[in-house]
LUMNUVO-620575 format. One record per residue (C-alpha): x, y, z; residue in three letters. Coordinates in pm, 1 decimal. Example, Ala and Ser with C-alpha at 12.3 -4.5 7.8 and 13.67 -1.06 7.14 Angstrom:
% residues 2
<site u="1230.0" v="-450.0" w="780.0" aa="ALA"/>
<site u="1367.0" v="-106.0" w="714.0" aa="SER"/>
//
This chain:
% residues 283
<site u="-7161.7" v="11819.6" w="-3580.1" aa="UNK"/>
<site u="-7299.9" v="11479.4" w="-3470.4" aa="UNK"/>
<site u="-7102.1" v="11331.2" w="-3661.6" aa="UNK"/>
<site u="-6764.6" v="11524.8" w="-3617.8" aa="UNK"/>
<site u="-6808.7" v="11373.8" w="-3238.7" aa="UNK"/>
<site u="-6806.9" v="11032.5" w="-3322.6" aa="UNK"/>
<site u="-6548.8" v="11053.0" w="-3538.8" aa="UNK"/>
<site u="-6305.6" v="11256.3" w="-3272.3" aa="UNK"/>
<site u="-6459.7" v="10972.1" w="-3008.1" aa="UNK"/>
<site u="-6321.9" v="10677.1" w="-3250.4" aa="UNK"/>
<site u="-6047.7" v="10858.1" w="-3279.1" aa="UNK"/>
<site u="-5966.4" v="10893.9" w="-2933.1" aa="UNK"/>
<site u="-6060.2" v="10525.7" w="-2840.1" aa="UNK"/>
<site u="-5811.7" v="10430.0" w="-3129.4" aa="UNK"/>
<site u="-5556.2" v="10614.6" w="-2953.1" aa="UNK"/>
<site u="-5587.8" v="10527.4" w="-2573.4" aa="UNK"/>
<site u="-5653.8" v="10133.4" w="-2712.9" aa="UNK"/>
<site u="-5271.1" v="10193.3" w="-2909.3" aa="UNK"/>
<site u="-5190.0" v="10351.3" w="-2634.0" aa="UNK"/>
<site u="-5267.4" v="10069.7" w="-2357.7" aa="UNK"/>
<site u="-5154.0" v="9832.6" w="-2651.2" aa="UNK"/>
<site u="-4804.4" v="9976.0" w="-2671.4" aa="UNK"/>
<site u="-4802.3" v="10015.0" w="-2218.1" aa="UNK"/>
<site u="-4889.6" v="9638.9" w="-2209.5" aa="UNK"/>
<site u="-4692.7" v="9482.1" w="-2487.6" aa="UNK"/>
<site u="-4361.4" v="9625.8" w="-2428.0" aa="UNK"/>
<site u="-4356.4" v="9477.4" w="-2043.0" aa="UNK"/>
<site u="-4472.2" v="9127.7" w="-2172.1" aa="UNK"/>
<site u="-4208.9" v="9143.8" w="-2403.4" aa="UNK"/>
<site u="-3980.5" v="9212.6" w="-2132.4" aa="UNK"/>
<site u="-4126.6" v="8970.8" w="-1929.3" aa="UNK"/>
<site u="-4131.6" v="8691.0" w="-2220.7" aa="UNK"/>
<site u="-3756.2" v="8754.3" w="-2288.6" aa="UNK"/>
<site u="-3685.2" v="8742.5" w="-1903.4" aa="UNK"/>
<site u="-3864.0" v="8405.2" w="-1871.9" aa="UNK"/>
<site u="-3665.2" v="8287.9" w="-2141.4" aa="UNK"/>
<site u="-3332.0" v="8364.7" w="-2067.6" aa="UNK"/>
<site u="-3369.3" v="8352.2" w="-1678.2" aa="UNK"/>
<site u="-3340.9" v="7988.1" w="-1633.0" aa="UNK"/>
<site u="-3016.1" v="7930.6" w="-1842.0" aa="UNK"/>
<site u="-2844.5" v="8232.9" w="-1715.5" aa="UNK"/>
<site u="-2908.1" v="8069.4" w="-1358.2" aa="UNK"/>
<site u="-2804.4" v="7736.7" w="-1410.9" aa="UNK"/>
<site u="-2471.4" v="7879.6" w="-1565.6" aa="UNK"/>
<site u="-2440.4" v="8101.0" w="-1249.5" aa="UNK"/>
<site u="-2516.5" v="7813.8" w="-1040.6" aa="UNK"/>
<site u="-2275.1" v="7628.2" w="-1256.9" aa="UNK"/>
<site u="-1982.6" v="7839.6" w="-1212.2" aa="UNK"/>
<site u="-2059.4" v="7888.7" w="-829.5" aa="UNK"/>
<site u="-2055.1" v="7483.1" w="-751.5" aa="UNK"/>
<site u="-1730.9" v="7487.7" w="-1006.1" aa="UNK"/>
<site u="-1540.7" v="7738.0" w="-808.8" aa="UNK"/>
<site u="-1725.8" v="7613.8" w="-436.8" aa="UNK"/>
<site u="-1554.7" v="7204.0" w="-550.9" aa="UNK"/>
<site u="-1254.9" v="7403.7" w="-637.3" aa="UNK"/>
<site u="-1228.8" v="7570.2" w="-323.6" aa="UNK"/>
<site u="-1269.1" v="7213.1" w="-154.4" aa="UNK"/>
<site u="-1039.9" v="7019.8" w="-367.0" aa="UNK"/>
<site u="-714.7" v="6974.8" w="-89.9" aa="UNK"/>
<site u="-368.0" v="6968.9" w="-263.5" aa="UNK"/>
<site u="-259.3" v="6608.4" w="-319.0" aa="UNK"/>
<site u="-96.0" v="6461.8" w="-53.7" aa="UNK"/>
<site u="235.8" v="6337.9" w="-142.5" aa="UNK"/>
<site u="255.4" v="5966.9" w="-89.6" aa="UNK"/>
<site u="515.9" v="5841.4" w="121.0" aa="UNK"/>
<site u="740.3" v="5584.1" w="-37.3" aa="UNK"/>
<site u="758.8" v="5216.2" w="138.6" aa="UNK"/>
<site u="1076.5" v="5116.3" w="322.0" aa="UNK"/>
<site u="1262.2" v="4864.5" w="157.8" aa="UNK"/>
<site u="1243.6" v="4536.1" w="355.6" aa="UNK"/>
<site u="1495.3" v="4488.8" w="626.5" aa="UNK"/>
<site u="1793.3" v="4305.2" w="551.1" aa="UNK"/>
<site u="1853.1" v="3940.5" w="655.1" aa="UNK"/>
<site u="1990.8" v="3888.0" w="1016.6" aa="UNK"/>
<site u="2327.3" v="3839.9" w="1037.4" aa="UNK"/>
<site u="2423.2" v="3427.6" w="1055.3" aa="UNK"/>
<site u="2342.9" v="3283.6" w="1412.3" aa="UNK"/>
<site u="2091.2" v="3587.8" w="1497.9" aa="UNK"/>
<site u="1819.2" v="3493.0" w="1354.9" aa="UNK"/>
<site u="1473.8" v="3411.6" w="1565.9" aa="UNK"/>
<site u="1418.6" v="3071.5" w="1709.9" aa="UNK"/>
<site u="1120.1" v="2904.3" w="1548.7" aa="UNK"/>
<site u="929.5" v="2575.3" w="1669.7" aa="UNK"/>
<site u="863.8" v="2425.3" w="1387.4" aa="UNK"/>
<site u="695.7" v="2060.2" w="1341.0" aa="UNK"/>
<site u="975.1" v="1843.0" w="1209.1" aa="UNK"/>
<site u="921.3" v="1515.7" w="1010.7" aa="UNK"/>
<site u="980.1" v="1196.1" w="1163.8" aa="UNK"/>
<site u="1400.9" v="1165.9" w="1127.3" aa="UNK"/>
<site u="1366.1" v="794.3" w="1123.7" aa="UNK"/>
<site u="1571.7" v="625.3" w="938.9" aa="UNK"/>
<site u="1487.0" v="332.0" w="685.3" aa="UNK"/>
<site u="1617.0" v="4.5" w="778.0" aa="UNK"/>
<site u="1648.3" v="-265.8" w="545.8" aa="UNK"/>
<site u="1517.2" v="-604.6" w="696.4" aa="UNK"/>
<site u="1768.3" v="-909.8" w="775.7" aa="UNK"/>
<site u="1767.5" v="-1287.0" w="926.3" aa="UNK"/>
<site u="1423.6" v="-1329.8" w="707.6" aa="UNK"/>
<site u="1250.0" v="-1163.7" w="461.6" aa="UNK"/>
<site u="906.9" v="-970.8" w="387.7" aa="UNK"/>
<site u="779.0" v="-1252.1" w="178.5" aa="UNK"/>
<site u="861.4" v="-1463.3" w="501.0" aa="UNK"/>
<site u="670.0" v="-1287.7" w="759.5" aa="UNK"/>
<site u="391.4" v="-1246.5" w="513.8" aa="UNK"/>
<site u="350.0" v="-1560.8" w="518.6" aa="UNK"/>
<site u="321.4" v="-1641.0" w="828.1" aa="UNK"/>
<site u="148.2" v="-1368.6" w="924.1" aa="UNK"/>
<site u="-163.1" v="-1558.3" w="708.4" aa="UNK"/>
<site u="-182.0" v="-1820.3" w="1045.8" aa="UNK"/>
<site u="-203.3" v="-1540.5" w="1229.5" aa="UNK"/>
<site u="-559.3" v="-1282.6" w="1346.5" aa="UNK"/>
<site u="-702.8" v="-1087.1" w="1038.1" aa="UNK"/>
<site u="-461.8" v="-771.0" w="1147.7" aa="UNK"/>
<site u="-173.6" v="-882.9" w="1312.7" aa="UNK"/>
<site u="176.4" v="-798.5" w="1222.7" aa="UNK"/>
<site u="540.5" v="-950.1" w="1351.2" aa="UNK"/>
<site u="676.0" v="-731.9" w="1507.4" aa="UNK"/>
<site u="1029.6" v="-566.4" w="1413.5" aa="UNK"/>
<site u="1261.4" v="-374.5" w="1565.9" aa="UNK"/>
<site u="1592.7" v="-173.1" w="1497.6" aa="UNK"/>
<site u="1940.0" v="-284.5" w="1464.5" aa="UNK"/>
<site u="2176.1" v="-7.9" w="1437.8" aa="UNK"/>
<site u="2073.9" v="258.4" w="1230.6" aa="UNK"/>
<site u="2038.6" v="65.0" w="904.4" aa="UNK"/>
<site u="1877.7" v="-249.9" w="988.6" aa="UNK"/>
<site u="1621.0" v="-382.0" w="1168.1" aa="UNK"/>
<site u="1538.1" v="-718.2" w="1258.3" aa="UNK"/>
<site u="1166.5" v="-952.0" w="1349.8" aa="UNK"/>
<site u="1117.2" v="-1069.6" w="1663.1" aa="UNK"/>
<site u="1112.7" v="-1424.3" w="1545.6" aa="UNK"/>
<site u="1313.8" v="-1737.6" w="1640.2" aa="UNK"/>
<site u="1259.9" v="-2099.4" w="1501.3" aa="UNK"/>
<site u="1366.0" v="-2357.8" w="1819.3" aa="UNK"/>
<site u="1245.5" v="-2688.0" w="1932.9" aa="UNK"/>
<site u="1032.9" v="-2623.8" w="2283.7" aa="UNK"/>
<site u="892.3" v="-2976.9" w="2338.8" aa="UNK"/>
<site u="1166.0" v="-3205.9" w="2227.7" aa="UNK"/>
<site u="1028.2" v="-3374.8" w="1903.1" aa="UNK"/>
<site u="1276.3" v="-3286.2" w="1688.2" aa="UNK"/>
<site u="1072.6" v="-3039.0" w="1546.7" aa="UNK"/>
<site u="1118.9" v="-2680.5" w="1560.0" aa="UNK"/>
<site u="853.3" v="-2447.3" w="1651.4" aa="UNK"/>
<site u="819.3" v="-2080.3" w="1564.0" aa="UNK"/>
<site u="828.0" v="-1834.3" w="1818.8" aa="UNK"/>
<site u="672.5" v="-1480.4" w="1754.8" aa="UNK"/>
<site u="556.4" v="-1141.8" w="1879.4" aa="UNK"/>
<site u="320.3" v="-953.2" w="1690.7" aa="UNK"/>
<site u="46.3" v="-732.3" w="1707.6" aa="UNK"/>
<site u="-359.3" v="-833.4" w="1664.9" aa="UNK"/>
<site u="-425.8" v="-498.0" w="1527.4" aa="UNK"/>
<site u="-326.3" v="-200.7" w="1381.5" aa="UNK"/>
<site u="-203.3" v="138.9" w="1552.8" aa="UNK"/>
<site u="-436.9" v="413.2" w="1570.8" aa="UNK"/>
<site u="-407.5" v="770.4" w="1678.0" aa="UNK"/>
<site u="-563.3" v="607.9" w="1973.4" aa="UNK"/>
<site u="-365.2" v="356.3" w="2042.5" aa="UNK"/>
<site u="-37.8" v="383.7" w="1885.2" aa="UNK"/>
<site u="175.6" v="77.9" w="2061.1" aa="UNK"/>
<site u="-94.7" v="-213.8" w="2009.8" aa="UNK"/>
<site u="-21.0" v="-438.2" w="2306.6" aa="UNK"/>
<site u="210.0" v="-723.5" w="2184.3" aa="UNK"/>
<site u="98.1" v="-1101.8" w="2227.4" aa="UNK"/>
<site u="347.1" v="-1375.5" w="2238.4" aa="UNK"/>
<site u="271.5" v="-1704.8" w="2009.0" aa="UNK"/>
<site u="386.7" v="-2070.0" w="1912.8" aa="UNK"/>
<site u="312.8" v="-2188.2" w="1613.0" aa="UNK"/>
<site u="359.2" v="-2549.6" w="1538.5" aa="UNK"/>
<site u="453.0" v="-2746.3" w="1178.7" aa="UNK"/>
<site u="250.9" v="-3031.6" w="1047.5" aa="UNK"/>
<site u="416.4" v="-3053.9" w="712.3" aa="UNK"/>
<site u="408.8" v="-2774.9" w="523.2" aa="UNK"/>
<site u="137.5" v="-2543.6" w="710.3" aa="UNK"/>
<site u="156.3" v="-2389.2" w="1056.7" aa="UNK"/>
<site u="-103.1" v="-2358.2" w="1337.8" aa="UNK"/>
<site u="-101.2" v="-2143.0" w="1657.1" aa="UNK"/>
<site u="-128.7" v="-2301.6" w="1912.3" aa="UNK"/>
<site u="-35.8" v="-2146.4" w="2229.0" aa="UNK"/>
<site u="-96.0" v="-1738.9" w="2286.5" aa="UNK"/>
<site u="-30.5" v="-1506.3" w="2568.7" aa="UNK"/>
<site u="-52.2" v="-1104.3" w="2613.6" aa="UNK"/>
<site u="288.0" v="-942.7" w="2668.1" aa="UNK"/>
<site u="290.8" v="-643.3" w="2934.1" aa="UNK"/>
<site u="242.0" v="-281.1" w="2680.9" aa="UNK"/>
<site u="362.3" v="-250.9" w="2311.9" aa="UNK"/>
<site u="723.1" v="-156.9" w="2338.7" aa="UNK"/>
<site u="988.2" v="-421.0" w="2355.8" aa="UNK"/>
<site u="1360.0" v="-375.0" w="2571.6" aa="UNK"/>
<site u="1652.5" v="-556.8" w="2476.2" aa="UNK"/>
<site u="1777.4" v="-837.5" w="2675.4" aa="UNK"/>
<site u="2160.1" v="-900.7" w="2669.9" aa="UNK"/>
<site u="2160.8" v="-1350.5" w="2632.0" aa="UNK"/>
<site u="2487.0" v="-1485.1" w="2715.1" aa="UNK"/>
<site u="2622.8" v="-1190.1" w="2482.0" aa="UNK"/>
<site u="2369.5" v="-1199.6" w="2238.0" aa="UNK"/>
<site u="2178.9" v="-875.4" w="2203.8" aa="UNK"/>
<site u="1778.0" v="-937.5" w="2140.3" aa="UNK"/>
<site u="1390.4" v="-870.8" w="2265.8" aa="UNK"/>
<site u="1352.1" v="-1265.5" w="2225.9" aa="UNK"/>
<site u="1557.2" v="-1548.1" w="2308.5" aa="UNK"/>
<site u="1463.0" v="-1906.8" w="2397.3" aa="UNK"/>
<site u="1728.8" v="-2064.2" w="2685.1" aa="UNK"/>
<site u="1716.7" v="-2330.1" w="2953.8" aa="UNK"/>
<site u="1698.9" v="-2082.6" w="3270.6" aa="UNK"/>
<site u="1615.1" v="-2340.9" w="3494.3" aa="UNK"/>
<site u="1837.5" v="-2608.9" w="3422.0" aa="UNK"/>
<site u="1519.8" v="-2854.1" w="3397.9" aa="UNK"/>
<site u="1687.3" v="-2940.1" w="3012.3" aa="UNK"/>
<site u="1411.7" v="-2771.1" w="2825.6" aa="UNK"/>
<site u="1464.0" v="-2407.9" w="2676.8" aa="UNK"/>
<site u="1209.4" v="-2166.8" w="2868.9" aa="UNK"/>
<site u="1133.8" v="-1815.5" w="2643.3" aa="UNK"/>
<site u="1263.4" v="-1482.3" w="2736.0" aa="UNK"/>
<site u="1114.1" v="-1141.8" w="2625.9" aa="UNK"/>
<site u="1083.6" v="-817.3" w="2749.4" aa="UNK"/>
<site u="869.0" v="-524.0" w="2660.4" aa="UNK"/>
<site u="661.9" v="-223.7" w="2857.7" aa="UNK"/>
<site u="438.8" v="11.5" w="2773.4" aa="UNK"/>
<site u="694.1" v="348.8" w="2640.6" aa="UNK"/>
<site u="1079.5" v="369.1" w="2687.9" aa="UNK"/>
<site u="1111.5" v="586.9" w="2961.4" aa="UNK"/>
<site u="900.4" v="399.6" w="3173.9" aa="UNK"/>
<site u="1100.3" v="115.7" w="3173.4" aa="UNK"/>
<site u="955.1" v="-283.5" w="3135.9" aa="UNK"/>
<site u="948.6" v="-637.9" w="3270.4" aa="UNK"/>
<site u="1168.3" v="-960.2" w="3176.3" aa="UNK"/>
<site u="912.1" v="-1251.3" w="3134.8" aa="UNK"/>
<site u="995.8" v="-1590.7" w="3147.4" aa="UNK"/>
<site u="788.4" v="-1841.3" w="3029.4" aa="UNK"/>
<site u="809.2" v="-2257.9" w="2972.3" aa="UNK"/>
<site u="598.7" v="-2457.6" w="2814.4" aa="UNK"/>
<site u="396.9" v="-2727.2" w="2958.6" aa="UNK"/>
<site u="189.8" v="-2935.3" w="2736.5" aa="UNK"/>
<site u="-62.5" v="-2715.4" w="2552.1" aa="UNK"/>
<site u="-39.0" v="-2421.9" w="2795.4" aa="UNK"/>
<site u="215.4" v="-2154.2" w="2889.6" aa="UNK"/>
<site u="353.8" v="-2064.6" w="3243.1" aa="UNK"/>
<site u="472.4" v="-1738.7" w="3361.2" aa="UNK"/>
<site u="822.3" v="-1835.0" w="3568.0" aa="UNK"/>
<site u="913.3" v="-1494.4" w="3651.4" aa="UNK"/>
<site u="858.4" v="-1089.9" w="3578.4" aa="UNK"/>
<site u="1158.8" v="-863.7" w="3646.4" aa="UNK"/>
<site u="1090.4" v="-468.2" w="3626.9" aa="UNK"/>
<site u="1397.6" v="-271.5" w="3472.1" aa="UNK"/>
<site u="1514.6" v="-55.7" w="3177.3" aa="UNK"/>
<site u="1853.6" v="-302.2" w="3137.1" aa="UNK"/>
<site u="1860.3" v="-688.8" w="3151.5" aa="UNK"/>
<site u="2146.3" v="-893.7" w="3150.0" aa="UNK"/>
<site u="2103.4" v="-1302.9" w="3182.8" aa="UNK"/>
<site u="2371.8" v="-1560.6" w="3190.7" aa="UNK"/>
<site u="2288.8" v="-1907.8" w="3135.8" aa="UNK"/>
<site u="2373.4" v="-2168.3" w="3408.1" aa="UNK"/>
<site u="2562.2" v="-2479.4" w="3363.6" aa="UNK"/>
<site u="2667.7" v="-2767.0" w="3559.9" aa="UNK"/>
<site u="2866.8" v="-2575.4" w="3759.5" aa="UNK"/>
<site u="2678.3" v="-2274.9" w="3826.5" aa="UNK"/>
<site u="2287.5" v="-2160.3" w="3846.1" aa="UNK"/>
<site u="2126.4" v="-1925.9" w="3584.7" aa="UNK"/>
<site u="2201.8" v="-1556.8" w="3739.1" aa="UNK"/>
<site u="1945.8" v="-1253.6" w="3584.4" aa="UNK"/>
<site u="2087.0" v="-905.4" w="3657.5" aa="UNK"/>
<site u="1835.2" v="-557.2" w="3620.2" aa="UNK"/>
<site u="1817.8" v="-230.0" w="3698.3" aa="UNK"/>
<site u="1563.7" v="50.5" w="3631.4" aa="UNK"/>
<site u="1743.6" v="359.4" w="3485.1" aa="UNK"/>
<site u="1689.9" v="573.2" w="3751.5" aa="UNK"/>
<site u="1886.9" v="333.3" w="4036.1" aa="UNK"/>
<site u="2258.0" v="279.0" w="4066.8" aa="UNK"/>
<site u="2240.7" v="-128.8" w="4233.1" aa="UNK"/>
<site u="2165.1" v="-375.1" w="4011.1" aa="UNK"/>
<site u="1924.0" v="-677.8" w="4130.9" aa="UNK"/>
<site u="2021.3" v="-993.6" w="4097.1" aa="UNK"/>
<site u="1797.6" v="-1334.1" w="4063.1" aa="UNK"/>
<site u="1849.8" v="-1714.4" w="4041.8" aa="UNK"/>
<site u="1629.0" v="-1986.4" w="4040.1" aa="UNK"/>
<site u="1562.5" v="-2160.5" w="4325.4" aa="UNK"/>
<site u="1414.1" v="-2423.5" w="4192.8" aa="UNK"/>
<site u="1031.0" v="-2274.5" w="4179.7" aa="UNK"/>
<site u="1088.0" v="-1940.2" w="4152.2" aa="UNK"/>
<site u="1327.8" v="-1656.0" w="4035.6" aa="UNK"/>
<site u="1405.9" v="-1508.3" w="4344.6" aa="UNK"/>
<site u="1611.4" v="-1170.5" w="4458.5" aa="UNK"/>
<site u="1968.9" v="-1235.8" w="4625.1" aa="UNK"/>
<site u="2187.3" v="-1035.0" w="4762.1" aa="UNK"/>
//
């Protein structure tokens, strides 16, 4: 009887343990399949939600609107006015009376720097402002310049000019009288018909030729006639006659050296003669 307990008590413990076995196993199974498949079957949810959530956002493509054509040329003698920087228009003169070599070399007697000075003839030619003549009466000619000392800057684009003699002894020449001209620009001066910055002329009726040059510092603001002899080893200023035009006719025995100028801006012309010591104004 004893025994037939304990084997119904086994028997019972065998089935409550299957029992319990069979309760818990079945929800861990349920539980180990859910913890398996969960995560995937999220992210494709998740997936599909953020595929049709960017869908939803995408906005149609805009069409693009096409670029205008560029407008068509203006029609001839409409079209904008434009300041534009032109290039110097000045023409290239060819150089007459002497030649490059010429004033190259004499330019060598001359400051480290200098440079004759030339200046236009017409549109094709241009001429120096050079002229060979004999000032002291020893039969031999001197050379009468106007040149520069230096360069032209950006500073100081008209160098001021400067008025020399240079004398022969044989072959080589030698300054030897100087004087600084009024600005860099030089004016023609009409001589007894002949058209030039320099001439050389006997003014004063003394018998010796006296030099004759104008120049200023621009165009437009007109310049001075200078007139200057020579007296030994030094030069004398005779006169200095403002104007933008100069006309001089030479005296003779019968009449007196007569200097007409007149600035630009004036309709009378002023008149000189020589008076023996001076140029003076007559009316």
């Amino acid at each position: 009887m004893k025994r037939r307990m304990i084997i119904l008590a086994l028997a019972l413990a065998l089935i409550f343990g299957t029992a319990v076995y069979l309760w818990y196993s079945h929800p861990a199974t349920g539980l180990s399949i859910a913890s398996t498949l969960t995560p995937q079957t999220y992210d494709t949810k998740s997936q599909l939600e953020d595929s049709a959530k960017t869908t939803s956002e995408v906005k149609p493509t805009q069409k693009q609107t096409p670029v205008p054509p560029p407008p068509p040329p203006p029609f001839p003698g409409n079209e904008p006015t434009t300041l534009v920087a032109e290039p110097s228009s000045e023409p290239s003169r060819t150089l007459i009376g002497v030649t490059s070599e010429y004033l190259s070399q004499i330019e060598q007697y001359l400051p480290e720097g200098s440079r004759i000075y030339t200046y236009p003839e017409g549109n094709l030619y241009r001429r120096a402002a050079l002229v060979d003549s004999d000032l002291d009466g020893n039969n031999v000619a001197e050379t009468i310049i106007i040149h520069t000392e230096k360069q032209p800057t950006a500073k100081e684009p008209t160098p001021t000019l400067v008025l020399s003699i240079l004398s022969r002894a044989g072959d080589a020449l030698s300054v030897s009288q100087s004087v600084p001209l009024i600005g860099g620009v030089l004016f023609n001066v009409n001589v007894d018909g002949l058209i030039s910055p320099l001439a050389v002329r006997d003014v004063t009726g003394d018998g010796r030729p006296e030099i004759l040059v104008a120049s200023g510092v621009g165009a437009s603001l007109g310049g001075y006639l200078q007139i200057f002899t020579i007296g030994g080893l030094t030069i004398r200023q005779l006169a200095r006659i403002g104007g933008h035009f100069f006309n001089v006719r030479s005296g003779n025995q019968n009449r007196s050296t007569m200097i007409n100028a007149r600035w630009k801006e004036e309709e009378t012309t002023k008149n000189y003669k020589w008076n023996g010591q001076e140029f003076e104004e007559v009316r």
